[in-house]
C-alpha positions as CSV (number, residue, x, y, z in Angstrom):
1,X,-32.8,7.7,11.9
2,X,-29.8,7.8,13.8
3,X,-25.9,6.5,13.1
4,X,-24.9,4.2,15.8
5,X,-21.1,2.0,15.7
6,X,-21.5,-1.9,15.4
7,X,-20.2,-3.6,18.2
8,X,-21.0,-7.4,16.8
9,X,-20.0,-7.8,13.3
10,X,-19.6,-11.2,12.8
11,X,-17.0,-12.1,10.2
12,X,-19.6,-13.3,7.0
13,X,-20.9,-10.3,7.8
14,X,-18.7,-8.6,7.1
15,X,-17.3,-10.0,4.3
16,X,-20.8,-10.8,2.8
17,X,-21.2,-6.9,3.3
18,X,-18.2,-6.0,0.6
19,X,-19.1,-9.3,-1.3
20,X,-22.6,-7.5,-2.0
21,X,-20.8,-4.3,-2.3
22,X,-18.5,-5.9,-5.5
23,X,-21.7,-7.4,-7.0
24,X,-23.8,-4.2,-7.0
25,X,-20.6,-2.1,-8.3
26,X,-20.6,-4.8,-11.4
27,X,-24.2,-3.9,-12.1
28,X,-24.0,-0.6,-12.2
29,X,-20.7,-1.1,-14.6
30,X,-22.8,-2.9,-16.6
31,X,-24.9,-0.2,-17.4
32,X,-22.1,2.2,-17.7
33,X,-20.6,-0.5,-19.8
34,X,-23.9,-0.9,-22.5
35,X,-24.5,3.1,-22.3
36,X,-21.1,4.1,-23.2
37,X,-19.9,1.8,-26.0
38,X,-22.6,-0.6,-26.6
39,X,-20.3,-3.8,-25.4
40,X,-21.6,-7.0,-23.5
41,X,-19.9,-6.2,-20.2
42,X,-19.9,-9.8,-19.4
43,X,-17.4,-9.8,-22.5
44,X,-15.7,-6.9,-20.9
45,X,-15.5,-8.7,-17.1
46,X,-13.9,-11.5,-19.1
47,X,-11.3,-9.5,-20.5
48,X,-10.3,-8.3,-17.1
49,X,-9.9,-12.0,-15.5
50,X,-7.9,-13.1,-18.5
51,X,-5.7,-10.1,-17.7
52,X,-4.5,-11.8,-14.6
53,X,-5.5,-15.5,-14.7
54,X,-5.0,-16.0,-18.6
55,X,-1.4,-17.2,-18.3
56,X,1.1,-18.4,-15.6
57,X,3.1,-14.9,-16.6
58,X,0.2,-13.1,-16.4
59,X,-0.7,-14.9,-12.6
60,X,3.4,-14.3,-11.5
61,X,3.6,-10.6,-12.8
62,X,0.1,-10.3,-10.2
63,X,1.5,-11.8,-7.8
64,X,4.9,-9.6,-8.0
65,X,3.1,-6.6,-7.9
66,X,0.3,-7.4,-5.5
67,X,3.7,-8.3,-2.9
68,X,5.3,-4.8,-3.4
69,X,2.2,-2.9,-2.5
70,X,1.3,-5.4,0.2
71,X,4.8,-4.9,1.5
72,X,3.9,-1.2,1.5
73,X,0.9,-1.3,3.5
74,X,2.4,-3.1,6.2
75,X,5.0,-0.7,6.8
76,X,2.3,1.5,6.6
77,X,0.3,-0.5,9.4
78,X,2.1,0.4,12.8
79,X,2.2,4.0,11.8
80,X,-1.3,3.7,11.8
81,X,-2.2,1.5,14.4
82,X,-0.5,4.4,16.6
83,X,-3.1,7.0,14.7
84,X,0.5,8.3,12.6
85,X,-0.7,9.7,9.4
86,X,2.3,8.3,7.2
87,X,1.6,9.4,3.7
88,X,5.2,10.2,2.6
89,X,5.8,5.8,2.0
90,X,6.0,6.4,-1.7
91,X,9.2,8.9,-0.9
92,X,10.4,6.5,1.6
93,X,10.4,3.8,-1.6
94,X,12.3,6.2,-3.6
95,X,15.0,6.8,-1.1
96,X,15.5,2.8,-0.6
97,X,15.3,2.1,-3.8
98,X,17.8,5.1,-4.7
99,X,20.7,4.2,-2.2
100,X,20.0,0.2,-3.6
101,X,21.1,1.7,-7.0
102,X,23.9,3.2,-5.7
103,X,25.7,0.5,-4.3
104,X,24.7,-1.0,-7.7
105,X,26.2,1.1,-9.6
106,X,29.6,2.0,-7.2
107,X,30.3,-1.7,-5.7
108,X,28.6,-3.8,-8.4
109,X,30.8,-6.6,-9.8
110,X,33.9,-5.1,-7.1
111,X,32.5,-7.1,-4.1
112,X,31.0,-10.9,-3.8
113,X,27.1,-11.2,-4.9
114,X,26.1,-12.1,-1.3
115,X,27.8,-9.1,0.1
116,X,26.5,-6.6,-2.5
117,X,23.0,-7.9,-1.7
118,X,23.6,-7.5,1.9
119,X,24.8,-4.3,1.6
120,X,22.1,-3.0,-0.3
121,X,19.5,-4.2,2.0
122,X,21.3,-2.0,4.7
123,X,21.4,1.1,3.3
124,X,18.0,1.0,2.0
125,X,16.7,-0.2,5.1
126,X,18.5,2.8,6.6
127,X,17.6,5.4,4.2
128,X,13.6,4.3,4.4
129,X,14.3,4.9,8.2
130,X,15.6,7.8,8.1
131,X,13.5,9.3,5.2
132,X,10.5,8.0,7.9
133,X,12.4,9.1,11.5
134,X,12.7,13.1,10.3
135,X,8.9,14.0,10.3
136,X,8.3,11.7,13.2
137,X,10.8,13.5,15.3
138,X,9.3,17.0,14.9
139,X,6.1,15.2,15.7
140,X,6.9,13.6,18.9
141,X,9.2,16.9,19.7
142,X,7.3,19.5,18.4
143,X,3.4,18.2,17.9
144,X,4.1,19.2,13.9
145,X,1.3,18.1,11.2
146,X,2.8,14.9,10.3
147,X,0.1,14.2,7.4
148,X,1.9,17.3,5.8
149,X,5.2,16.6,6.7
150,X,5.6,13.2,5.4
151,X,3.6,14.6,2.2
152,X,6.0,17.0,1.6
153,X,8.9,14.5,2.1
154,X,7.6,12.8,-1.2
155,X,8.0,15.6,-3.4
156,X,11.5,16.1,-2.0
157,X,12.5,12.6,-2.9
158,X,11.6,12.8,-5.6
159,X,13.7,16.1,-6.9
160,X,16.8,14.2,-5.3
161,X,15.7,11.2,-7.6
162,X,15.6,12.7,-10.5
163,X,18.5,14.8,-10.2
164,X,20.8,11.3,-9.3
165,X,19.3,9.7,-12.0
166,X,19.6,12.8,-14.8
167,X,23.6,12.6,-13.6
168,X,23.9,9.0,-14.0
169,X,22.3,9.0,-17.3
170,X,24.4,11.3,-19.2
171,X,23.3,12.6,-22.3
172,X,21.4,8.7,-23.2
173,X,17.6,9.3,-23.5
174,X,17.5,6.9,-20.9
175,X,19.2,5.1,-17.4
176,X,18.8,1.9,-18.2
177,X,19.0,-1.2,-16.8
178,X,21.9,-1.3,-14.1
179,X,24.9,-3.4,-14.4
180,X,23.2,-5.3,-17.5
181,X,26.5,-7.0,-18.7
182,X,26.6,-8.1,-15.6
183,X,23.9,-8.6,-13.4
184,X,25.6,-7.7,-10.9
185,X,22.9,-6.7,-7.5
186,X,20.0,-8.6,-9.6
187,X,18.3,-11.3,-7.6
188,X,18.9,-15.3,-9.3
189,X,15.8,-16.3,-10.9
190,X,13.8,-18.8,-9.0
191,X,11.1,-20.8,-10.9
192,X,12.2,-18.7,-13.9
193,X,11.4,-15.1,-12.0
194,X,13.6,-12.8,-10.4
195,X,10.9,-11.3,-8.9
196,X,10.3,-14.8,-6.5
197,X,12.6,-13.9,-3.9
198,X,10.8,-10.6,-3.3
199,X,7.4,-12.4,-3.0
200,X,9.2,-14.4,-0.2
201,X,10.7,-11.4,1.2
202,X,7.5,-9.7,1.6
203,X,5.5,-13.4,2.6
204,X,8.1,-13.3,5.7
205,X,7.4,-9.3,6.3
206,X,3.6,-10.2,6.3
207,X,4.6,-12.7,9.3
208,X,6.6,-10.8,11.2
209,X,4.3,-8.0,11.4
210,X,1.2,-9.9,12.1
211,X,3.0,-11.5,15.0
212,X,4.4,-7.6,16.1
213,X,0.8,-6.1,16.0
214,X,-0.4,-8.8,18.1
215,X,1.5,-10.8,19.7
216,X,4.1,-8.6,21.5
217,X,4.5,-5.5,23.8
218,X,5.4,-3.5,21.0
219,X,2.2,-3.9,19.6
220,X,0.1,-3.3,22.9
221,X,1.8,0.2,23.1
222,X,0.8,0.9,19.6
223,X,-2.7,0.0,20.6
224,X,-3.0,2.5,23.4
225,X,-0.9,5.2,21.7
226,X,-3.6,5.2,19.0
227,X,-6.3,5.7,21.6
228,X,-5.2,8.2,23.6
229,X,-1.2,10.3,24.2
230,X,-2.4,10.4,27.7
231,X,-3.2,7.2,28.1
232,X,-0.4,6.1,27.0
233,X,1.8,8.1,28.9
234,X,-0.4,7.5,32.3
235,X,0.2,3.3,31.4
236,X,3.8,5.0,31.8
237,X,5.1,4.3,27.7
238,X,7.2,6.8,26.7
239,X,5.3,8.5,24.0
240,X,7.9,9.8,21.9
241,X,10.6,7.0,22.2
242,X,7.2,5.3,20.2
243,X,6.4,7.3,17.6
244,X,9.7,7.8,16.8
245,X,10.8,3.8,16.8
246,X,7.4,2.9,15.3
247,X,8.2,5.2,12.2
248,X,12.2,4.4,11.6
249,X,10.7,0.4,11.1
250,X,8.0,2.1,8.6
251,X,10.4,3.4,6.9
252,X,12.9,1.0,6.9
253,X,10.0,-1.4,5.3
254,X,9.5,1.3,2.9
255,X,13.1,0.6,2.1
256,X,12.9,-3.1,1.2
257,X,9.8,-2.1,-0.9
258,X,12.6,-0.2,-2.9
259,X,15.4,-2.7,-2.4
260,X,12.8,-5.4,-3.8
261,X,12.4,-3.3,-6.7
262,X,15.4,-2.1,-8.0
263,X,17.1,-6.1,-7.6
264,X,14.3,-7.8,-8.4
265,X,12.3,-6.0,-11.4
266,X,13.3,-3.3,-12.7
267,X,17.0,-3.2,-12.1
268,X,17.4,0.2,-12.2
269,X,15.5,3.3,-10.6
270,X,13.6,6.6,-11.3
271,X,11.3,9.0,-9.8
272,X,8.5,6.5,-10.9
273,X,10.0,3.2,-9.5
274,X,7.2,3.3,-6.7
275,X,4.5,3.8,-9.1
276,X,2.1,5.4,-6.8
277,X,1.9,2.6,-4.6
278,X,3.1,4.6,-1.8
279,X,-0.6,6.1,-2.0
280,X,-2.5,3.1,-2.9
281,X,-1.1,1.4,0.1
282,X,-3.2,3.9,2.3
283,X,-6.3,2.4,1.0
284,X,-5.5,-0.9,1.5
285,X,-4.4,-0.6,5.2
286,X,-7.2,1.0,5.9
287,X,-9.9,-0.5,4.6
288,X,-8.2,-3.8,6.1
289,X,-8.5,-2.7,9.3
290,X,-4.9,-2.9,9.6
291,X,-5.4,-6.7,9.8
292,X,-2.3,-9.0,7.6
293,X,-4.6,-11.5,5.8
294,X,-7.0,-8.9,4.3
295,X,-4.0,-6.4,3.4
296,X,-3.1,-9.2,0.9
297,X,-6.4,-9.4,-0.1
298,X,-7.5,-5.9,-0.9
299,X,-3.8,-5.8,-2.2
300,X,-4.4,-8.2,-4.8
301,X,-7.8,-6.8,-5.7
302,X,-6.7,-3.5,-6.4
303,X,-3.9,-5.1,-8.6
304,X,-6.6,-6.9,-10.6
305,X,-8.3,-4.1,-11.4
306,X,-5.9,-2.1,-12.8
307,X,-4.6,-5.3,-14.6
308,X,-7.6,-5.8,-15.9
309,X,-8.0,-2.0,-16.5
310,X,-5.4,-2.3,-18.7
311,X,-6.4,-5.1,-20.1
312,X,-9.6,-3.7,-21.3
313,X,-8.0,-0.5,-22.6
314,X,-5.9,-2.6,-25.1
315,X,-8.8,-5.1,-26.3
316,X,-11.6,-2.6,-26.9
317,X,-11.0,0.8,-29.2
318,X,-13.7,2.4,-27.5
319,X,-13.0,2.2,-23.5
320,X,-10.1,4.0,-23.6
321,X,-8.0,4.7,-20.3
322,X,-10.6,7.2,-18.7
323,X,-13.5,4.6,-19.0
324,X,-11.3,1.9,-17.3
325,X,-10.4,4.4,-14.5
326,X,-14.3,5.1,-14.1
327,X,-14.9,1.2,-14.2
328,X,-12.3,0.7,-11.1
329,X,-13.6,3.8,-9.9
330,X,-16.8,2.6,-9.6
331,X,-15.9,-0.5,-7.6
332,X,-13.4,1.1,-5.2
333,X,-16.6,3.5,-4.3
334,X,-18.9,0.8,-3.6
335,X,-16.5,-1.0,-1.7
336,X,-15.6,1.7,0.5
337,X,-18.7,2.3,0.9
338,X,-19.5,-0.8,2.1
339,X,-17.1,-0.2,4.9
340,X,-19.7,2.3,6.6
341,X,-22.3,-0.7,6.7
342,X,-19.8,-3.2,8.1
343,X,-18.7,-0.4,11.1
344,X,-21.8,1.3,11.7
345,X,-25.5,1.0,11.2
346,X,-28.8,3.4,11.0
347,X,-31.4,2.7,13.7
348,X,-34.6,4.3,13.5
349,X,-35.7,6.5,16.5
350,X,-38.4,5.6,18.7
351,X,-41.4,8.2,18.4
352,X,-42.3,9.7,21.5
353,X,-45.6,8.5,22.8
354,X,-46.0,9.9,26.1
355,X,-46.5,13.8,26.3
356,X,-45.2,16.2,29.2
357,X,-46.8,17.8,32.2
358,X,-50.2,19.1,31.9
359,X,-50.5,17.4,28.7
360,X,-50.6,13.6,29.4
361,X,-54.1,14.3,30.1
């Protein structure tokens, strides 16, 4: 048997591939499920769609976290499309979200609302950049690791985090909720959520990024970057000027990610404000192919698992959090490995049934 790379993968294909790749993880679940604590895991599968579907709160809270990580993964997409390791988006969150607090906390109530929000939008925007812009300059001017580099940039954000937050907070146990007399740099709530302006926010990024990977030069130059530097810069695209543009928008998506956050949920900000989304996000680009539509949809299916993760956790005394993380485990494995059967397939070798020389005879 030999490994050869599909060239014809028809769309059911492909999706019936990772359909048949969630239904076999659900099996073996199920046996996990009975061996480990004795449960009907159909009882346990219900638990995890109530999780999400059981109430119209339940549905929005989905939906508002299913929008920050797709938000995420499409800053993470352009990097990527140009074969840009970015794995420092979760410190790219944390610097947005942290200058969004700051004008919070320094202009809050002082300025008009409209103003304040604009403000903040800016200088997260900005500070996403330029978390993003430092490792891709080394990279375009020095050929430095950027997979380490933007790593590394996570842990640093995070320090500077903590420290602005352990200043702000005083001697309390806790920050708190910014500005929470008055509101001041929280979105208006929109069918009763505050959270529904950052689903549009993120509905309109979705958009504008489909339409940048594929629809405009921009994109094209991304395309042949990520196949080959000196391709690219025989097709006469300056290599550098690229990486280095491509990244600032990463990061200055990265930025709204935090803006979204801090004015639209939690209201306030700490070294966990981008819950490990940052990381998360990888997966999903990935194993979308980079493609909009199916970012939202392994977005959302990774939120309903650990929803429903949780979910379980809190119904049944004996699947604690470990055996919900081996549950989710389970399915993320079959799924990506799913993705090997949908890209490439085994073809058997053809026995040899002529000899050579002497001994055809």
């Amino acid at each position: 048997m030999h490994i050869t790379k599909r060239t014809d993968v028809k769309l059911w294909q492909s999706w019936g591939a990772r359909i048949i790749a969630i239904i076999l993880a659900l099996v073996v679940n199920g046996f996990f499920i009975d061996s480990v604590t004795g449960l009907n895991p159909v009882d346990v599968y219900k638990i995890m769609w109530t999780g999400t579907f059981e109430s119209t709160y339940n549905f929005m809270t989905t939906l508002r976290d299913v929008a920050m990580l797709l938000c995420i993964s499409l800053a993470l997409a352009p990097a990527f499309k140009m074969r840009f390791w970015n794995i420092g988006a979760e410190g790219q969150v944390l610097m947005g979200a942290l200058l969004s607090a700051v004008v919070m906390i320094y202009l809050g109530g002082k300025i008009p609302s409209s103003s304040l929000f604009i403000i903040m939008f800016i200088v997260s925007c900005a500070a996403g950049a330029l978390w993003a812009a430092i490792p891709a300059y080394f990279r375009a001017k020095w050929k430095t690791n950027e997979t380490l580099f933007t790593l590394m940039m996570n842990y640093v954000a995070i320090d500077i985090v903590d420290v602005c937050t352990n200043t702000w907070r005083g001697s309390k146990s806790s920050m708190g909720q910014i500005n929470a007399h008055t509101k001041a740099g929280w979105f208006p709530k929109v069918l009763g959520y505050r959270f529904t302006i950052s689903i549009l926010i993120v509905l309109a990024l979705a958009i504008i990024i489909e339409l940048y990977l594929n629809h405009s030069k921009h994109g094209y130059e991304l395309s042949v970057l990520g196949e080959s530097e000196d391709t690219a810069r025989y097709a006469g695209i300056n290599v550098q000027k690229v990486i280095v543009r491509t990244m600032l928008m990463s990061g200055a998506i990265c930025g709204i990610a935090g803006f979204i956050t801090v004015a639209g949920t939690d209201m306030t900000v700490s070294s966990a404000t981008a819950r490990g989304f940052g990381f998360t996000a990888i997966i999903v680009t990935w194993l979308a192919g980079l493609k909009t539509p199916y970012m939202f949809g392994m977005s959302f299916l990774l939120i309903f698992l650990e929803k429903g993760a949780s979910q379980i956790s809190s119904a049944y005394s004996s699947l604690n959090d470990y055996s919900t993380q081996v549950i989710t485990g389970i399915i993320l494995f079959f799924i990506l490995g799913s993705e090997f059967f949908v890209k490439y397939k085994l073809v058997r070798r053809k026995k040899e049934t002529a000899k050579k020389g002497g001994d055809s005879k």
